[in-house]
C-alpha positions in Angstrom: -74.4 -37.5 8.2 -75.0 -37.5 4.1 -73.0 -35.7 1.7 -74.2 -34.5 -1.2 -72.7 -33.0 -4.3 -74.2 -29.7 -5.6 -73.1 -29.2 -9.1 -74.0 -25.7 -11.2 -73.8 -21.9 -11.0 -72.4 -19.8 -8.3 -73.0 -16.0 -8.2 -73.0 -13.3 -5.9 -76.2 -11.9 -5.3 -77.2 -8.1 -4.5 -80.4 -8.1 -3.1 -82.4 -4.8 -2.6 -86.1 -4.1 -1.0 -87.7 -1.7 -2.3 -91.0 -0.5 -3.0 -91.1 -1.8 -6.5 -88.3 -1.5 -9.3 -87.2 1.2 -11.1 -88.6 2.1 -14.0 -86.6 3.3 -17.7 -84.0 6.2 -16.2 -85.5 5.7 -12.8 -83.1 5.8 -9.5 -84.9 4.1 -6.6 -83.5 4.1 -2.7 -84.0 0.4 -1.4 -85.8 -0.1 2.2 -83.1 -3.0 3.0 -80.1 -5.2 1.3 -78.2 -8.2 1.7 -75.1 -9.5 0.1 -74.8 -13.2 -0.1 -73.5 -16.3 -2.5 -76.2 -16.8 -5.0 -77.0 -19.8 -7.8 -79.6 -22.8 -7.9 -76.7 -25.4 -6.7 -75.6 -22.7 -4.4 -78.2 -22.0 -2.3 -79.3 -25.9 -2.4 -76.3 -27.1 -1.2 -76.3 -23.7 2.1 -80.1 -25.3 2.4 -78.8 -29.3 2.3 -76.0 -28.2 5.0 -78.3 -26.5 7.3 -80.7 -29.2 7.5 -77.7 -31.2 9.6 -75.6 -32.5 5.8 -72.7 -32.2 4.3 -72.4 -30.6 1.5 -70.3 -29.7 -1.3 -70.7 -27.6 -4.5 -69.0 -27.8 -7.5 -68.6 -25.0 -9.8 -66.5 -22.3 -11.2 -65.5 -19.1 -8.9 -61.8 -18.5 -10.4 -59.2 -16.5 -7.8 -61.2 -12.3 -7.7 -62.0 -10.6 -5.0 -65.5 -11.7 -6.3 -64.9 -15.6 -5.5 -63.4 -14.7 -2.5 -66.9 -13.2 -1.1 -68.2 -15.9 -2.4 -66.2 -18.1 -0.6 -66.4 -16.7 2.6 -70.0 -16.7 3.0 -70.5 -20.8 1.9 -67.7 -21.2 4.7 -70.0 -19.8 7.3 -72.8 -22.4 6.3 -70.1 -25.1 6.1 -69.9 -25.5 2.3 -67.4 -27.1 0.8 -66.1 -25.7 -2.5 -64.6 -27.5 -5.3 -63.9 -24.9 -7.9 -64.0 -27.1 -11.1 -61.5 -24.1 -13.3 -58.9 -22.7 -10.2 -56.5 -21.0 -12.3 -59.5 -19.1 -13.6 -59.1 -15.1 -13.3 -62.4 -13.6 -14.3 -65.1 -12.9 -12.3 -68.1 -15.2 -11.5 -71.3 -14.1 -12.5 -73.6 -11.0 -10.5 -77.1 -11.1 -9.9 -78.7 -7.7 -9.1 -82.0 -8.2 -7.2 -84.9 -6.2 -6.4 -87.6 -7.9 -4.0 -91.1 -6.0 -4.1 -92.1 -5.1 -0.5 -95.3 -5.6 -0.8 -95.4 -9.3 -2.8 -92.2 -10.6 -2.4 -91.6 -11.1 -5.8 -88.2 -10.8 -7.2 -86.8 -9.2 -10.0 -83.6 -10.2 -11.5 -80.7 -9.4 -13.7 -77.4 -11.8 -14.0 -75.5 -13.9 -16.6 -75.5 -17.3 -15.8 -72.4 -19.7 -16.8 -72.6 -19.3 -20.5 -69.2 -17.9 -20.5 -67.2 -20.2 -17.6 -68.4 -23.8 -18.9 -65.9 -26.5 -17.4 -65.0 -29.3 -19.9 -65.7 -33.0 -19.0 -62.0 -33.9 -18.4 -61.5 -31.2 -15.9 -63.6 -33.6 -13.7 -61.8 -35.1 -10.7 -63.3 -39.0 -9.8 -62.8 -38.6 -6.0 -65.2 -35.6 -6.3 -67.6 -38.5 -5.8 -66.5 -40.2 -2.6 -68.6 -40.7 0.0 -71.3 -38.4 -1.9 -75.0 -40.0 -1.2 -76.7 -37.9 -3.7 -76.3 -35.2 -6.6 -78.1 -32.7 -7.9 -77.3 -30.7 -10.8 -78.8 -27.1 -12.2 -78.1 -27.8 -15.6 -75.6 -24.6 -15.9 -72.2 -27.1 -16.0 -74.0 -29.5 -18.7 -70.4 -31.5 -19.7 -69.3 -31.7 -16.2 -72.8 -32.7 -15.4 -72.7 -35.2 -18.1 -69.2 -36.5 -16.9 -70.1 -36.9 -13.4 -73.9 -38.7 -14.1 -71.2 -41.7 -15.9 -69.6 -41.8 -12.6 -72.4 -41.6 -10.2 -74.6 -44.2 -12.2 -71.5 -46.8 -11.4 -71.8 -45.8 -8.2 -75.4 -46.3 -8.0 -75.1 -42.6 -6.9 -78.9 -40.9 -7.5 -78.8 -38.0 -8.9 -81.8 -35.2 -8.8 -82.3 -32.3 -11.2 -83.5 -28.8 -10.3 -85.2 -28.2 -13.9 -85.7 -24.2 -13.3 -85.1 -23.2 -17.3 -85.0 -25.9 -19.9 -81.0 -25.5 -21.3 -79.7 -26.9 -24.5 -77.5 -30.4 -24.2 -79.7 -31.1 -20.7 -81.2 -34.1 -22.9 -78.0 -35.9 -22.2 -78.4 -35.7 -18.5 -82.0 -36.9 -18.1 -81.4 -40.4 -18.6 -79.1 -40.6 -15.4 -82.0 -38.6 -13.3 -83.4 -40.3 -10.8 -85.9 -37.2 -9.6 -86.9 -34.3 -11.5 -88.1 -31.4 -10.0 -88.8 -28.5 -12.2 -90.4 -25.4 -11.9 -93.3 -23.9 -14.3 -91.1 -22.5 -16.6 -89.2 -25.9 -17.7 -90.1 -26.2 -21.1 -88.4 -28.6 -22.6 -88.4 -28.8 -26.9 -91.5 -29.0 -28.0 -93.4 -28.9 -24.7 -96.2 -26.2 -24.0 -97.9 -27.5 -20.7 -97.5 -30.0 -17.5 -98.5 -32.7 -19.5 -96.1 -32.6 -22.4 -92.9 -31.8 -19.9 -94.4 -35.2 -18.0 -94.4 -37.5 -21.5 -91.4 -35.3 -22.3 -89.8 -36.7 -19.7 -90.8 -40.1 -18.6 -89.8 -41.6 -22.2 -86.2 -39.9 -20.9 -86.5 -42.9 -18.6 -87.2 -40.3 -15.2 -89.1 -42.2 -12.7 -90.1 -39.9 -10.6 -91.1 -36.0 -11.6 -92.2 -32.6 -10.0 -93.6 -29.4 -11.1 -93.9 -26.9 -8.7 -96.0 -23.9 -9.3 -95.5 -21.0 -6.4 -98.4 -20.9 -4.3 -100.4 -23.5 -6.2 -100.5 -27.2 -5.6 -97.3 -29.0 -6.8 -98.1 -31.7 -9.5 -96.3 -34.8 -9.9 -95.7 -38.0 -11.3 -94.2 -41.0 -9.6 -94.0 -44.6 -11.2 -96.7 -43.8 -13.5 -99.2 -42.3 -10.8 -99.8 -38.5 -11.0 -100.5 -36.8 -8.3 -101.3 -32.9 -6.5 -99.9 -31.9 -3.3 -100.6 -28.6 -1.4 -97.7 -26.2 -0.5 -98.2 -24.0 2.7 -100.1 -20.7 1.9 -98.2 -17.7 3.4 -97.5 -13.7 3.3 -94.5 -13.7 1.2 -91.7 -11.3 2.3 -89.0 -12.7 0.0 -89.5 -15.5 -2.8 -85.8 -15.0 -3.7 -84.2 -18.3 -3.8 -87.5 -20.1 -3.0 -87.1 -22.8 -5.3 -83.5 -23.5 -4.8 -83.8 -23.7 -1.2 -86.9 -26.4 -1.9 -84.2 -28.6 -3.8 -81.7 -28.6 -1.3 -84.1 -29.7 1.5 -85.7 -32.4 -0.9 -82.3 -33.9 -1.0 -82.1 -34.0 2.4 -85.7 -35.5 2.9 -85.4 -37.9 -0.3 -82.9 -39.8 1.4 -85.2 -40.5 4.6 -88.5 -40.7 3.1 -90.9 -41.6 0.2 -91.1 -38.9 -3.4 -94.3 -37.4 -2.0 -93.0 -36.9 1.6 -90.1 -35.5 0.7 -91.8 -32.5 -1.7 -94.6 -31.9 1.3 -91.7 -31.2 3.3 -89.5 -29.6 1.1 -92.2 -27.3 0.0 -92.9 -26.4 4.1 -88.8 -25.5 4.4 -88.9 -23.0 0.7 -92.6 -21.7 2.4 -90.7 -20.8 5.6 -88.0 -19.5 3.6 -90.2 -16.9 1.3 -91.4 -15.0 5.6 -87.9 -13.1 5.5 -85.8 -11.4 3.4 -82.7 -12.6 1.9 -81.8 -16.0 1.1 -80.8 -16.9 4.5 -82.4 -15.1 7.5 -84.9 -18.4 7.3 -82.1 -20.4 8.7 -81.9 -18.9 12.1 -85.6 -20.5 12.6 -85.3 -24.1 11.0 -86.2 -26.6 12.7 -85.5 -29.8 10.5 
């Protein structure tokens, strides 16, 4: 069994269907709803686990009732938490969500970790034994920083899920082993999938993603670019599609070759997008 170390945000998530969202004054009465833990390194690491890991996430949930749903539902996917601020009393971050019934696409309202970042010399070493790979969701960027020290003496890879470009991830990127960011990773300066590519390959990343929903994933490995083609479905739900793609690409990186491991990766976040919710797709995966 591998164990890998999820590092980043985790929120509770309210998740509504409904026919579409409300509009300005607007009260709209959702089909469906779900309740569940929420975050990029959160659901990667529920993904990671499912597919037969271990896995544990770092981040910031503090002693409310809020971190203790939180808590309970990463116990029943056999998370472990290591809550980098335990004395903390405020409440993590919550993300309202209304799916579309008709698309699948998501809209969202939260606030991410601006206000609960963890300063490097919180950081624990033993958080890293045993761990066979990292990824971080560049919402703990001095932790993040902290930890990449320790995992590169380790020779402890470490993959990014680049969903948002965030100030101080520059730091990070030369400890990154794989990069996989979505369309809307715009790092300074950078406009399309070439410039994030130059951007960062001269950060020293040797391997690098973009995926783009329902259109072929672009990518660039060694110095060879590439397109692969994700699995084209009926979306019920594309809540949490992306995260759940980075958890299973850990899981597949560390058995297989870059481009195998984002064709099946891409198959698990396809599956995931046929239900609602962030984790009905689990009763169905076959890994």
């Amino acid at each position: 069994m591998k164990t890998g170390l999820f590092l980043g945000l985790a929120t509770l998530d309210l998740v509504y269907l409904a026919e579409k969202p409300p509009g300005e004054n607007q009260k709209v009465v959702a089909a469906d709803c779900t309740i569940a833990a929420g975050g990029p390194a959160t659901n990667a690491a529920v993904a990671f686990s499912c597919l037969g890991n271990a896995s544990v996430l770092a981040g910031v949930l503090g002693t409310g009732a809020i971190a203790q749903l939180i808590r309970a539902d990463l116990a029943e996917y056999d998370v472990r938490i290591i809550d980098l601020q335990p004395g903390l009393s405020h409440s993590p971050p919550v993300s309202s969500i209304i799916v579309t019934e008709a698309t699948g696409d998501r809209s969202v309202i939260s606030i991410n970790a601006t206000k609960s970042q963890v300063e490097s010399q919180t950081i624990n070493q033993d958080i890293l034994t045993s761990v066979n790979i990292i990824l971080f969701d560049g919402h703990q960027i001095p932790a993040s920083q902290e930890i990449a020290e320790l995992a590169q003496s380790k020779n402890i890879p470490i993959v990014l899920d680049g969903g948002s470009w965030k100030p101080g991830l520059e730091e990070i990127l030369p400890f990154v082993k794989w990069a996989v960011c979505s369309d809307n990773f715009h790092p300074p300066d950078c406009k399309n999938s070439q410039q994030v590519f130059a951007y960062l390959s001269e950060a020293g990343i040797p391997h690098i993603a973009i995926t783009r929903g329902e259109k072929p994933i672009k990518y660039l490995s060694k110095g060879s670019f590439g397109s692969l083609e994700v699995p084209q479905i009926q979306a019920a739900d594309t809540l949490g599609a992306g995260d759940i793609f980075h958890g299973a690409f850990c899981h597949y990186i560390l058995q297989d070759n870059f481009t195998n491991a984002l064709a099946a990766a891409a198959k698990i976040a396809a599956d995931s997008c046929k239900t609602f919710g962030t984790r009905q797709w689990i009763k169905n995966i076959q890994p």
